[in-house]
KEFI-183780 format. One record per residue (C-alpha): x, y, z. Coordinates in nm, 2 decimals, padded with zeros to 4 digits. Layout:
<rs>
<r c1="X" c2="Y" c3="Z"/>
...
</rs>
This chain:
<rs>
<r c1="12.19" c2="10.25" c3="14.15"/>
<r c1="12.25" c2="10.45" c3="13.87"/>
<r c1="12.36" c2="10.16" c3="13.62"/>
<r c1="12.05" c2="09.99" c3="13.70"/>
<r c1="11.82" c2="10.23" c3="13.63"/>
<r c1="11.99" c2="10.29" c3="13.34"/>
<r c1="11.95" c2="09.88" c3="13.22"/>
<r c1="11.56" c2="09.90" c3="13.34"/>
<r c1="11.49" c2="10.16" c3="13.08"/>
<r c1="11.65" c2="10.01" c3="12.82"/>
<r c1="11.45" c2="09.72" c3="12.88"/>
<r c1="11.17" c2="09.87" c3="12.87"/>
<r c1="11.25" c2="10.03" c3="12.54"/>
<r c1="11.30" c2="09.72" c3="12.40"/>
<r c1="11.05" c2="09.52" c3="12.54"/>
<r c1="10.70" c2="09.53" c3="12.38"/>
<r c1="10.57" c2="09.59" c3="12.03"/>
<r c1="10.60" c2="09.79" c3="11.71"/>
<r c1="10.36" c2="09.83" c3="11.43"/>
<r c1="10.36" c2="10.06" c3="11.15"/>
<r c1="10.09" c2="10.11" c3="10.88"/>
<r c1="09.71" c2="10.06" c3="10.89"/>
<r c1="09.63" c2="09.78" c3="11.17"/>
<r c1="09.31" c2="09.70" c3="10.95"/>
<r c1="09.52" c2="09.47" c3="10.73"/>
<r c1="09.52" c2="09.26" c3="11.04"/>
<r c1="09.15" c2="09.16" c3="11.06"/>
<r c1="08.96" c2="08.92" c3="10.83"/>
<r c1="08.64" c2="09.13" c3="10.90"/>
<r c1="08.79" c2="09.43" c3="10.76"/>
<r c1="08.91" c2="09.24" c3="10.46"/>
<r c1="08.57" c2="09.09" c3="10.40"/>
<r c1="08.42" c2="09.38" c3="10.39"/>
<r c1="08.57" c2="09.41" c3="10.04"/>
<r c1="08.33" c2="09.27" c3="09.76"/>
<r c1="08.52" c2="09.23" c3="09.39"/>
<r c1="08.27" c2="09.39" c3="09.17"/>
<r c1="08.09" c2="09.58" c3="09.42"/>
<r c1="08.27" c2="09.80" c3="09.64"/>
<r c1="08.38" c2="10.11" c3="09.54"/>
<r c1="08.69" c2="10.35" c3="09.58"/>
<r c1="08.51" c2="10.60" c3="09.81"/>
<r c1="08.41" c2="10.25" c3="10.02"/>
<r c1="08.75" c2="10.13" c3="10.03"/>
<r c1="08.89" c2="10.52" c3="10.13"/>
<r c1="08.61" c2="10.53" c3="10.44"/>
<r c1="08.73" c2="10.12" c3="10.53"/>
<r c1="09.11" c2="10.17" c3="10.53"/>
<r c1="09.19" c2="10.54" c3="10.49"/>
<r c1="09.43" c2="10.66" c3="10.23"/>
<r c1="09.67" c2="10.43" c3="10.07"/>
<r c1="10.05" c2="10.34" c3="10.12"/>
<r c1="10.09" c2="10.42" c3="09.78"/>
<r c1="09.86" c2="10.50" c3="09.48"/>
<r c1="09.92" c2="10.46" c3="09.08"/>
<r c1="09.71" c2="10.49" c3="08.77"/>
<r c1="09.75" c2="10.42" c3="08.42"/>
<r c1="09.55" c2="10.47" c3="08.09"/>
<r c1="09.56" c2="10.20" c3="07.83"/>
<r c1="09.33" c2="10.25" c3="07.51"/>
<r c1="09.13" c2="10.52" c3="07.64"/>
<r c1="09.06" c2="10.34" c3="07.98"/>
<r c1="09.18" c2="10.42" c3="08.31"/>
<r c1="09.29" c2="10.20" c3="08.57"/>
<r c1="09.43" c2="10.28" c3="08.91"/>
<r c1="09.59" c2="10.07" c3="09.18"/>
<r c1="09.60" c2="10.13" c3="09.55"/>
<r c1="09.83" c2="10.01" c3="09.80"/>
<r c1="09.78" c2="09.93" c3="10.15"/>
<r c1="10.08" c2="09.77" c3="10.40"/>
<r c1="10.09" c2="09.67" c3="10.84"/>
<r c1="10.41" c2="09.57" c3="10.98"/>
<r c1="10.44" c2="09.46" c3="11.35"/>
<r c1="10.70" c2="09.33" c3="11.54"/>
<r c1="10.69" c2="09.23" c3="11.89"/>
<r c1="11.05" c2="09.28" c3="12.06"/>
<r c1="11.16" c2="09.05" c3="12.32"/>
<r c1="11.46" c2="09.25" c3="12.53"/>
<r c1="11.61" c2="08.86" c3="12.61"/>
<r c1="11.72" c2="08.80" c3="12.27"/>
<r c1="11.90" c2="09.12" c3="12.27"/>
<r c1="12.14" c2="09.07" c3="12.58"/>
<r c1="12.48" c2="08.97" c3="12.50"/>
<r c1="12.36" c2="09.11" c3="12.09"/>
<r c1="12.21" c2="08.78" c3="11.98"/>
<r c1="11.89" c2="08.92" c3="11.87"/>
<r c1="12.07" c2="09.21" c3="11.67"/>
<r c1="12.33" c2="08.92" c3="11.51"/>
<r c1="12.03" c2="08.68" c3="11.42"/>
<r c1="11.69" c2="08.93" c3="11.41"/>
<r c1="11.84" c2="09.24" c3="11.30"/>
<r c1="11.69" c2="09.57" c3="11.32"/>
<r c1="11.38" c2="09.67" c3="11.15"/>
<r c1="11.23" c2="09.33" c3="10.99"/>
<r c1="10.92" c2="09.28" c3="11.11"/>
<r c1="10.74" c2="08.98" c3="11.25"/>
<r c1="10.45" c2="09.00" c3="11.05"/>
<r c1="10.37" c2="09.21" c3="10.71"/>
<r c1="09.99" c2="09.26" c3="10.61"/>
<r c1="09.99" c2="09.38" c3="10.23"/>
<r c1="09.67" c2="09.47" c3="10.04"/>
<r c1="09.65" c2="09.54" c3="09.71"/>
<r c1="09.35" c2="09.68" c3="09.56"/>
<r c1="09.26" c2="09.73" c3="09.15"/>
<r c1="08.95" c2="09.99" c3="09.05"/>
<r c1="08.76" c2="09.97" c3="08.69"/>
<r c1="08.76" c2="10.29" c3="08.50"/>
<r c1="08.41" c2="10.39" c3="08.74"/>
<r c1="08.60" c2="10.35" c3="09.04"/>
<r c1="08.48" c2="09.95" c3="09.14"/>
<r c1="08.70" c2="09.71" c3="09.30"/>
<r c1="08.81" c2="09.47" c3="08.98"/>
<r c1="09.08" c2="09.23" c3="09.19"/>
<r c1="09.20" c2="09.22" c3="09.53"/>
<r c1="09.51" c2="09.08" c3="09.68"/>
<r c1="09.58" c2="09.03" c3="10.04"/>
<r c1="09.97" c2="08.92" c3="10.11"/>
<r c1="10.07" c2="08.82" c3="10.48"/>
<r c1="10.43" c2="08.71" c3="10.52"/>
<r c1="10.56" c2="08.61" c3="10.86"/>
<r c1="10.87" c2="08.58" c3="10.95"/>
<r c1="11.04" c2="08.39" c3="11.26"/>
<r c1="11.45" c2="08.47" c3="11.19"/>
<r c1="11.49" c2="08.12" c3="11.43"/>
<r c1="11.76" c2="08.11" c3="11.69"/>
<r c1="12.05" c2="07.95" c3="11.85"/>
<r c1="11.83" c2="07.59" c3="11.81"/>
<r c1="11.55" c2="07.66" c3="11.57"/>
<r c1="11.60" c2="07.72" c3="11.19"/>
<r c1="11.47" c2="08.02" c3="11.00"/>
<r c1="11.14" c2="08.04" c3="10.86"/>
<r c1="10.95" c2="08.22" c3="10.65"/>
<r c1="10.60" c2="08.18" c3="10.53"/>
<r c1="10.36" c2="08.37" c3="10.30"/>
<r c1="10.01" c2="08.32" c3="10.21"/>
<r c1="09.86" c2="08.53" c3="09.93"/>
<r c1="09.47" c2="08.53" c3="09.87"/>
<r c1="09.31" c2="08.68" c3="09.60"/>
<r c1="09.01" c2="08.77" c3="09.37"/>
<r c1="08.98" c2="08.86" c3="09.05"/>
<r c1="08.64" c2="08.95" c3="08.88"/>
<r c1="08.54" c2="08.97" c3="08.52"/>
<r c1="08.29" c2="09.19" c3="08.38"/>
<r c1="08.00" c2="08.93" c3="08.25"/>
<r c1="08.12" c2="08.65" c3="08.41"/>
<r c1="07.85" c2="08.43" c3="08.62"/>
<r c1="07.93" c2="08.30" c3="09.00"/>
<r c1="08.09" c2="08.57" c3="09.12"/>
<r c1="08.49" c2="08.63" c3="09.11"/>
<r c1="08.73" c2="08.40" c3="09.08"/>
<r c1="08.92" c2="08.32" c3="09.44"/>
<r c1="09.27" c2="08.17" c3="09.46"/>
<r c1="09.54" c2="08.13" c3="09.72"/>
<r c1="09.94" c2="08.14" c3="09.71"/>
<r c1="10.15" c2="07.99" c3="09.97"/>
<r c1="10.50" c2="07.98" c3="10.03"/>
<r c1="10.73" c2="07.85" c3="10.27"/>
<r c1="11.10" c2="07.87" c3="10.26"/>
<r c1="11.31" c2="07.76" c3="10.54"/>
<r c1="11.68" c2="07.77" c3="10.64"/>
</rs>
């Protein structure tokens, strides 16, 4: 009786989900909430909260700071654990999904460029290859320019 209680918890330690950072990254109405050339620090600090990490640096007089934002979450499945596959193949800590933002500020505190990252990973298994894929959107305004910023988007796809 003992040894099976002992398995259930287990199981239920393992099974679920596990998320660290702001959960905001997540959601395209969050992120579009973000205007290049408009929004301002104290906007962006109200939206998301305080950054992952925060720099700054002062070229020619001019100051420029960068702030940081990151989501990870991983959804466990206690299957791929029994008999250690899932630690052999997934490993600990990598995440199923990473949300990065990355956000650049104008010496008066505007949003100049914007970057948002998502990487998913799927480590395959016994009959399905690994995969990873990352799409990176971003904008990029310039002082005087007409139209708006300019959007792009990276993508990437490597698998194995």
């Amino acid at each position: 009786m003992t040894g099976r209680l002992i398995v259930s918890l287990w199981g239920l330690l393992l099974a679920g989900c596990v998320a660290l950072g702001n959960a905001d990254l997540a959601h395209e109405v969050t992120i579009a909430q973000i205007k290049v050339g408009e929004t301002t620090k104290q906007e962006i600090a109200a939206l998301l909260g305080e950054p992952t990490d925060q720099r700054s640096t002062e070229l020619a007089g001019y100051s420029r700071e960068w702030w940081h934002y990151r989501y990870a979450v991983s959804t466990i499945n206690p299957l791929e654990y029994i008999f250690l596959y899932g630690f052999l193949i997934n490993g600990i800590g990598l995440p199923d999904t990473r949300y990065d933002l990355h956000v650049f500020f104008d010496p008066n505190g505007t949003v100049t460029s914007l970057s948002r990252q998502t990487t998913s990973y799927d480590m395959g298994g016994p009959f399905s290859p690994l995969r990873v894929t990352s799409t990176a959107a971003t904008a990029v305004g310039f002082a005087g320019r007409p139209g708006g910023p300019i959007r792009f988007e990276d993508k990437m796809e490597f698998r194995y």
